[in-house]
N, C-alpha and C positions, 0 to 999 in steps of 0.2 A: 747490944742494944743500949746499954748503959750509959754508952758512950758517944751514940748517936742522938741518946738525949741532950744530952750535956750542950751536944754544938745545938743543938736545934734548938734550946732552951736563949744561950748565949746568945743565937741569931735572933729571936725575935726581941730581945732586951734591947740591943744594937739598933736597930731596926725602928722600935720605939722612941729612939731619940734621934735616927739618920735623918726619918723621912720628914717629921715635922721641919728640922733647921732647911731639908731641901727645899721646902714648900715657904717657907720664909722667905729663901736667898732669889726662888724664882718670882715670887711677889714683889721681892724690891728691884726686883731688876725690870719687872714690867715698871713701874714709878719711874726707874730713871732714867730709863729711853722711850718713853710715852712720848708721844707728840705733844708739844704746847698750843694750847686751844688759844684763837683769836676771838676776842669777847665780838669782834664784831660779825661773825660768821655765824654766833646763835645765834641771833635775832635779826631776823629777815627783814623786821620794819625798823632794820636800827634807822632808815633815810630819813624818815617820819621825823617831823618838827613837831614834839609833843606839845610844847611850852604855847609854839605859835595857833595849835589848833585851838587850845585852851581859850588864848589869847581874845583870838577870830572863830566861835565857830563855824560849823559852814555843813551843805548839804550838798552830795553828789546826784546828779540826772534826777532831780527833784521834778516833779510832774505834778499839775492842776488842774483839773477840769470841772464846767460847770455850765449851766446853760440861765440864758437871758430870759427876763421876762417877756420878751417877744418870738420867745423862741428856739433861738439862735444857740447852737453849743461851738464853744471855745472849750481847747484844749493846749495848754501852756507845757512847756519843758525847757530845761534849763543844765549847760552842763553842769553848773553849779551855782548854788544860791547860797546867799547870809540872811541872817537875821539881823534884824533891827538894832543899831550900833550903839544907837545915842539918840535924845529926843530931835538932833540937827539932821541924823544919817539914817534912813529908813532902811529896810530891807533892800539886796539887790539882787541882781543876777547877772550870769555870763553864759554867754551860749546858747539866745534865746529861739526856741522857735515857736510858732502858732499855729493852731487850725481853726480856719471859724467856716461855719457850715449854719447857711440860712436856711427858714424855714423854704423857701421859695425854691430852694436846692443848687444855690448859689453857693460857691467855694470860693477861700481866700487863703494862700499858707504863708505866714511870714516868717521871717526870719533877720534875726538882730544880732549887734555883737556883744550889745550889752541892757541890762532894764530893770525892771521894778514892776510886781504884783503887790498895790493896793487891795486887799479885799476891803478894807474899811469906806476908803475912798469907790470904791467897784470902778479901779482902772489901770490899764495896763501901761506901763510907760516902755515905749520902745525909743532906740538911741544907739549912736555909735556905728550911724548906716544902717539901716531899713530896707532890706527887699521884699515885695508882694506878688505873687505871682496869684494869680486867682483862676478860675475853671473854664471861663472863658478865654483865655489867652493873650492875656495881659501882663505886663511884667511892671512893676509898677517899683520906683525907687526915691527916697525921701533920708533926709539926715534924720528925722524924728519922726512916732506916730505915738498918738494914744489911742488905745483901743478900750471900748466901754462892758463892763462886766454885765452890769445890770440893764441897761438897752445895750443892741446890737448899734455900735458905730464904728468907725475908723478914722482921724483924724490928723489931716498934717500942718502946721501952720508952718513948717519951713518949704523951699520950693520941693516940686515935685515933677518927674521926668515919667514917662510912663508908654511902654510900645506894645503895638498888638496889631489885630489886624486891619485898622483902619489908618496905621501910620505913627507918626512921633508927637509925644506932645508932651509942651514944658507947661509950667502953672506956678504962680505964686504961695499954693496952697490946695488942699484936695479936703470931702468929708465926704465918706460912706454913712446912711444914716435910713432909718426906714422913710419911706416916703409920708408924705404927711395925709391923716383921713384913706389913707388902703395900706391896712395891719399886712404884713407875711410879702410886700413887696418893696426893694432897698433898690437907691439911685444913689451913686458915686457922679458924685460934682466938684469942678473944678473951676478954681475961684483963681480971682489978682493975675492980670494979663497971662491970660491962656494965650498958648502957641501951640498951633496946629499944621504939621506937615502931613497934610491927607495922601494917603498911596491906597488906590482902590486895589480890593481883590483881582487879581486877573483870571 
């Protein structure tokens, strides 16, 4: 038995110094065939232009709504909007769209390629092509409109093309506005050599 100490004594001495250097050798060997990491693989938002958000900042699918002293609820959205640049560059947007919804239960939805919500001013600047489709069945198209926060109106002083189902008709200019002395009823007029191609119903 004496002797079966001995080794068994020997073995665990050995043993005490084998397995640590083993545990060393295989830790450096994980190090030096580890894969080399690409800084740009952790970070997902590396595309993101920090500097220029900074720069410019801006708001994604920003949303507005509010309703008129007459009424009338307008509801705005924007793929994207900025904030006010400089005392020259106000607030803008791109990707604009609109709901306006009369008391009278008259519909209008527009859509732009680009614009400006004034609250100060209570006005909506539309530009960059202007389409109006409204609930009646009208398609209505203008280079520019401003639309009124605080009364219900629509306004284009560039021409305006507009189809539905009384036929085609150009214009000088166009204004959606309540009528005058009857509250919760709006008349869309068309002003500066109107052109009328009538196609009656059949």
């Amino acid at each position: 038995m004496t002797g079966y100490d001995n080794f068994h004594s020997r073995a665990v001495v050995w043993l005490k110094v084998v397995l640590p250097l083993l545990a060393l050798a295989i830790l450096s060997t994980l190090f030096l065939f580890s894969r080399t990491i690409d800084p740009s693989d952790a970070i997902p938002f590396a595309e993101v232009d920090v500097e220029a958000r900074l720069r410019e900042p801006r708001l994604t699918a920003p949303t507005w709504a509010g309703v008129t002293d007459d009424g009338s609820a307008l509801t705005v959205s924007a793929a994207e909007a900025r904030p006010r640049q400089s005392a020259d560059i106000g607030p803008s947007a791109t990707g604009l769209t609109a709901r306006l919804e009369t008391p009278d239960g008259g519909l209008a939805e527009l859509v732009a390629q680009r614009g400006a919500l004034d609250t100060d001013a209570a006005l909506l600047t539309l530009a960059g092509g202007v389409e109006v489709t409204t609930g009646t069945g009208y398609l209505l198209k203008a280079e520019a409109m401003t639309a009124g926060l605080r009364q219900t109106s629509l306004i284009s002083k560039t021409p305006v093309t507009a189809e539905g189902p009384i036929g085609y008709l150009e214009a000088g200019a166009m204004e959606l506005s309540e009528a005058e002395g009857t509250r919760g009823l709006y008349l869309l007029v068309f002003k500066q050599g109107v052109k009328l191609l009538y196609q009656p119903v059949k």
